[in-house]
C-alpha positions as CSV (number, residue, x, y, z in Angstrom):
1,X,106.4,26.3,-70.8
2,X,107.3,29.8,-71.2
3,X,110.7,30.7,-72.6
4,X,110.4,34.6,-73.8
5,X,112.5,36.6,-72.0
6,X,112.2,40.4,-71.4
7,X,114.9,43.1,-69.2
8,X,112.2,45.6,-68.1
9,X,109.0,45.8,-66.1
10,X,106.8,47.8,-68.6
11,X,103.1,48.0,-69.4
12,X,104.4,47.6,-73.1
13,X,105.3,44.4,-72.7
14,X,104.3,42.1,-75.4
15,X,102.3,39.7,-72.9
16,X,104.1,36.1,-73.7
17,X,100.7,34.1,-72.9
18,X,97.3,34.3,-71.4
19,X,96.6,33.2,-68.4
20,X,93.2,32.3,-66.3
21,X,93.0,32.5,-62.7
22,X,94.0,28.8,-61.3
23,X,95.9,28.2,-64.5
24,X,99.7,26.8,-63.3
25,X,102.6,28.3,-65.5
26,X,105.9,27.0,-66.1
27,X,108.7,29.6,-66.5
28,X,112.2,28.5,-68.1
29,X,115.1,31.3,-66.7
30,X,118.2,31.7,-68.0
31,X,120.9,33.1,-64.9
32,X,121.4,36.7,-64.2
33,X,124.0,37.0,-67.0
34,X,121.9,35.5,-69.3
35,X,123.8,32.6,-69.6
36,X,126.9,34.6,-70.8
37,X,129.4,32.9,-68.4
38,X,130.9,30.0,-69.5
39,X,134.3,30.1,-67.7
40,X,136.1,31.4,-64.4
41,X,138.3,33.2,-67.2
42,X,135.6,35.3,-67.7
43,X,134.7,38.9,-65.5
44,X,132.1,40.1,-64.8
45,X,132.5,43.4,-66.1
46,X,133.5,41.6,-69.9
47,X,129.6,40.3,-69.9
48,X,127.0,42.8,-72.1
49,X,125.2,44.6,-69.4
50,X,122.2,44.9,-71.0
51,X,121.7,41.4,-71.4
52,X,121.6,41.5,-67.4
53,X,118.5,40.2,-65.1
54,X,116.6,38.3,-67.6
55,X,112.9,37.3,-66.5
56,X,110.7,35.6,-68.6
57,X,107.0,36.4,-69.9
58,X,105.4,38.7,-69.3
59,X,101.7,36.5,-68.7
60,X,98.3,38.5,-69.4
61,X,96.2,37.1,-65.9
62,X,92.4,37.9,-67.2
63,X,90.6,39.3,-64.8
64,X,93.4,41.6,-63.1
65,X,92.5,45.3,-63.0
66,X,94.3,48.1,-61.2
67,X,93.2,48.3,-57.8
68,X,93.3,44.1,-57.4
69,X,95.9,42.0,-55.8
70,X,97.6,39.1,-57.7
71,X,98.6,36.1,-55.7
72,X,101.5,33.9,-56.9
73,X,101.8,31.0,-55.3
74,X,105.3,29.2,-56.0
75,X,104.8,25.8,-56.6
76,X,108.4,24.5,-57.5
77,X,111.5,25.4,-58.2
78,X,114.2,23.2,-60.6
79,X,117.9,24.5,-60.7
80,X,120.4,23.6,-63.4
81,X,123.6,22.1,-62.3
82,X,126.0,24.4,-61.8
83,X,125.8,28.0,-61.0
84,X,127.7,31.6,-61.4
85,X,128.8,33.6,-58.7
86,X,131.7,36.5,-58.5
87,X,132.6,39.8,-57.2
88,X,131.6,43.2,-59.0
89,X,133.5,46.2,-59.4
90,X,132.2,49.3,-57.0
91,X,129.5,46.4,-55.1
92,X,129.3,45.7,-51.8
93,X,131.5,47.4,-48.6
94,X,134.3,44.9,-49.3
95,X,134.7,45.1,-53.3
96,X,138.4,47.2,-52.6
97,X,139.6,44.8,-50.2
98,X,141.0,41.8,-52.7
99,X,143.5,42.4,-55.4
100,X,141.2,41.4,-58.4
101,X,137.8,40.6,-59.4
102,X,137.1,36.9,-59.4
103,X,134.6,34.8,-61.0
104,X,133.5,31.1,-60.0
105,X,131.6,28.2,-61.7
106,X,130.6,26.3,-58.4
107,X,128.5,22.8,-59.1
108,X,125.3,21.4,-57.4
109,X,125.2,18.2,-56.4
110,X,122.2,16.1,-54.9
111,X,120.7,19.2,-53.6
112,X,123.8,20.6,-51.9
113,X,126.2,23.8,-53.1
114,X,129.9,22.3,-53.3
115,X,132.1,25.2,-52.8
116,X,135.9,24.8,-52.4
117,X,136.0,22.3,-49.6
118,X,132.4,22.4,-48.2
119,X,129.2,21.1,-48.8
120,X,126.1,22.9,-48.2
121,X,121.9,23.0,-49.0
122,X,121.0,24.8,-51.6
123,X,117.8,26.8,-51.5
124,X,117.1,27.7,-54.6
125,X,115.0,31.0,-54.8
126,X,113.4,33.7,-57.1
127,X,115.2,37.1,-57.3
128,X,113.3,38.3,-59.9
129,X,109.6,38.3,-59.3
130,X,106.5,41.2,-60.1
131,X,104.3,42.6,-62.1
132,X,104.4,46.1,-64.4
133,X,103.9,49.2,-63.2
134,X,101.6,51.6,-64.0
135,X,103.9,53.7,-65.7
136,X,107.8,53.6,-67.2
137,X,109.8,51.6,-68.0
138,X,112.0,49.4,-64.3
139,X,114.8,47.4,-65.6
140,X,114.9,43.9,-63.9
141,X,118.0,44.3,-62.1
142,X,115.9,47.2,-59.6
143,X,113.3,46.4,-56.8
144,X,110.0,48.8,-56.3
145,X,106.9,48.8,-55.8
146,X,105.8,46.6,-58.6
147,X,108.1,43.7,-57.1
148,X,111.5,43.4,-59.5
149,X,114.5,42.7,-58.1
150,X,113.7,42.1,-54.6
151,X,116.6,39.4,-54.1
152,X,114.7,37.7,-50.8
153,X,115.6,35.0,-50.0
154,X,112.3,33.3,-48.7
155,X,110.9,33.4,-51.6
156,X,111.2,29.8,-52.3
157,X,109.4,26.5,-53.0
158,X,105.7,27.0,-51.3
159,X,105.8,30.1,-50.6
160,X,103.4,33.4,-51.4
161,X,103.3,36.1,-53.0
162,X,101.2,39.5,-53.7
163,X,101.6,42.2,-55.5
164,X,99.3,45.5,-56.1
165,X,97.9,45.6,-59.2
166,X,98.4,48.8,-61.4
167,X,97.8,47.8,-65.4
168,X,95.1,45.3,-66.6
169,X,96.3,41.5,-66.6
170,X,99.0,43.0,-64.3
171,X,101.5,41.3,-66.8
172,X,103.5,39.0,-64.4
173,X,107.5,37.5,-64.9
174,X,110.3,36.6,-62.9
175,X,113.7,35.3,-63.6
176,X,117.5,35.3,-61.8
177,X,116.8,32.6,-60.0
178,X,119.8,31.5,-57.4
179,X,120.9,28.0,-55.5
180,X,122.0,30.5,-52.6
181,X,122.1,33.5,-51.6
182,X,123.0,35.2,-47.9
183,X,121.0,38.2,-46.7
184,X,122.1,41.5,-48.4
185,X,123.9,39.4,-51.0
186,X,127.5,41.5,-49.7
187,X,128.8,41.1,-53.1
188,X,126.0,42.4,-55.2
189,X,125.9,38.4,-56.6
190,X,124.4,35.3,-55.1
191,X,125.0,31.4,-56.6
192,X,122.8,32.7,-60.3
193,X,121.9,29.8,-61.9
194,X,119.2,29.0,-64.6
195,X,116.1,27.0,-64.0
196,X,112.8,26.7,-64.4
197,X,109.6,27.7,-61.9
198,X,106.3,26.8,-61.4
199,X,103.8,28.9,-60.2
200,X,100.2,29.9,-60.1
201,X,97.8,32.3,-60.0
202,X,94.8,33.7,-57.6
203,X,93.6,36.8,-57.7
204,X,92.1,39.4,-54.8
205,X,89.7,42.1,-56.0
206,X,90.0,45.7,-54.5
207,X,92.6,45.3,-51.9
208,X,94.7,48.5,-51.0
209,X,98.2,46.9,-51.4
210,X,101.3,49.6,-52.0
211,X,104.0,47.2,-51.3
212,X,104.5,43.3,-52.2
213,X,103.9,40.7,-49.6
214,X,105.5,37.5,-49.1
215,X,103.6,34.7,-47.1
216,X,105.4,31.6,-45.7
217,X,104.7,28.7,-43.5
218,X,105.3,30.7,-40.5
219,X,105.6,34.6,-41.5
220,X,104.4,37.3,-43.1
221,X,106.8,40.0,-44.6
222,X,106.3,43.1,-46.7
223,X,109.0,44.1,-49.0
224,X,109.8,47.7,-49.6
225,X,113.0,49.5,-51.5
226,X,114.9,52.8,-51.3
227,X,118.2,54.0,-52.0
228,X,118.2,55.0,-48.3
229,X,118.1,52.5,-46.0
230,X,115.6,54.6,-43.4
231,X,113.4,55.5,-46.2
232,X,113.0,51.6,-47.1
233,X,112.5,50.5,-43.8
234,X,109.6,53.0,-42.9
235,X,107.8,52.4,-46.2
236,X,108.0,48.4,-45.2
237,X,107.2,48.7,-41.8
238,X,104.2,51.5,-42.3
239,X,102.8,48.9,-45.0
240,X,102.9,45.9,-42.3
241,X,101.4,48.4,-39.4
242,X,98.3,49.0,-42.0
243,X,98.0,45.1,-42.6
244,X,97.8,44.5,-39.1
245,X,95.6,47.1,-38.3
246,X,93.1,46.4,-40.7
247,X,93.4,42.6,-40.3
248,X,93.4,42.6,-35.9
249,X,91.5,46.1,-35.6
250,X,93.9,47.0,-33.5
251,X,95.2,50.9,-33.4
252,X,98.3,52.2,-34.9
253,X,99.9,52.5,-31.5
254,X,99.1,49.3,-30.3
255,X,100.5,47.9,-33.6
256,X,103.6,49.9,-33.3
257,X,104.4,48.3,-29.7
258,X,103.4,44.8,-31.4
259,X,105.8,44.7,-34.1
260,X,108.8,45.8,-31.5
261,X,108.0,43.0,-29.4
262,X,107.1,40.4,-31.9
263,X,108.1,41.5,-35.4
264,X,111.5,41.2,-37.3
265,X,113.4,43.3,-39.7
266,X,115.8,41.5,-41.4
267,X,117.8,42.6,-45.2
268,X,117.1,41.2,-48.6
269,X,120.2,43.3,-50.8
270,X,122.1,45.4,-49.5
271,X,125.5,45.7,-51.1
272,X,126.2,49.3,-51.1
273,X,128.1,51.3,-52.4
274,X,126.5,50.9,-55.5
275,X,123.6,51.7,-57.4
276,X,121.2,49.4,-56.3
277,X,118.5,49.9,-53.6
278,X,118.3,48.9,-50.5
279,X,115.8,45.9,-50.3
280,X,113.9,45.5,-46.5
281,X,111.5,43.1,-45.1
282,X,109.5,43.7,-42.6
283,X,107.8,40.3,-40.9
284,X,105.4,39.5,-38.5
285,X,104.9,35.8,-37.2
286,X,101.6,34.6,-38.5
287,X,98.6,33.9,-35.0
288,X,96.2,31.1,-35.7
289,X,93.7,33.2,-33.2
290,X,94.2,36.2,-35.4
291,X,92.8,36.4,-39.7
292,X,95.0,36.7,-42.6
293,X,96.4,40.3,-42.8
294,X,95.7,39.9,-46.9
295,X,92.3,37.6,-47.5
């Protein structure tokens, strides 16, 4: 099991193990606040900031190169049993409209969120989830190119994963993990809760990829980021008309026309005003007559 934790996606990364192709790795997380709430007592503006977004690794996958495509397949996800979630100063359109910030412990029980008086599933997911980028240094807590903090919500137990390669052995993590968490995550905080994941890895050679993309049962989505919301949702939805272009030879315009009457865009994080990026996907249901739009 891995247990290093780092706060930024950087090509300096001290890689926290080696990894081969087909090798699965387990990942211990700690929450988003690095386990630094203990009590409702507690703000979340009293926490240390840069102990924010933990993830944990980074892995060295031999054989990556820039230019490839690393597939992470998520093969489980364990939650703790009770998570964090509270309202930020300055996050999300409705921060001003209480009188004071709160924070709440709320408990999981056999699988289901108990909060107040009602009893829900939770779906525990990976907020945190990418490789480094070719250069600089990302802090966790923003999304891009490279994956980060993308805060969708599908990406669960059994799902898919790729991500464009940029530095050699890509140098993988991923951490805030969450027991729920509604699209946009209004507040700017879902249920944050540590855990650990299991994953592993595949690996795609010489695949033009700009953008993650997320593969489920039923969908494929690409994930793209911007401060402005039109800006996100063209780079996601120009990265999905390429897929499917490539993947159906089909023309751009005949794509365009496909994804309005078939496709969905739908919000990951968006709990503006505040510094963080709009997160988009943009899916298409997935055709058994038609090939995989990454293979």
């Amino acid at each position: 099991m891995i247990d290093k934790f780092v706060y930024h996606f950087t090509k300096d990364n001290e890689p926290a193990r080696k990894v081969k192709i087909g090798d699965e790795v387990e990942f211990k997380t700690l929450d988003c606040f690095s386990n630094q709430i203990t009590s409702e007592d507690q703000l979340i503006d009293s926490i240390d900031f840069d102990r924010v977004n933990p993830a944990t690794g980074p892995v060295y996958v031999e054989g990556a190169e820039e230019g490839d495509v690393l597939v992470v397949d998520i093969l489980d996800i364990e939650i703790n049993d009770t998570g964090v979630a509270s309202t930020m100063e300055g996050t999300g359109p409705l921060y001003n409209e209480g009188d004071d910030l709160r924070t709440k412990l709320i408990p999981i029980k056999d699988g289901n969120v108990i909060f107040n008086d009602i009893e829900f599933p939770a779906n525990p997911m990976v907020g945190v989830i990418g490789v480094a980028p070719k250069e600089g240094k990302i802090t966790n807590g923003f999304p891009g190119a490279h994956g980060g903090n993308m805060d969708c919500n599908k990406i669960v137990k059994n799902s898919r994963l790729y991500f464009p390669v940029s530095v050699a052995g890509a140098l993988f993590q991923l951490g805030d993990l969450h027991a729920s968490m509604g699209d946009g995550e209004l507040s700017g905080v879902g249920l944050e809760i540590g855990g650990k994941v299991k994953v592993k890895f595949d690996l795609i050679k010489d695949f033009e990829l700009n953008w993650p993309v997320l593969e489920t049962e039923d969908m494929w989505y690409v994930i793209a980021s911007d401060d402005n919301i039109e800006t996100a949702i063209k780079h996601a939805s120009k990265e999905m008309q390429a897929l499917i272009c490539n993947a159906y030879n089909w023309d751009m315009q005949d794509v365009y026309i496909y994804m309005s009457i078939r496709g969905s865009l739908e919000i990951c994080q968006a709990c503006k005003p505040s510094s963080f990026p709009v997160v988009i996907r943009s899916g298409i249901a997935k055709d058994n007559s038609k090939p995989a739009l990454i293979r």
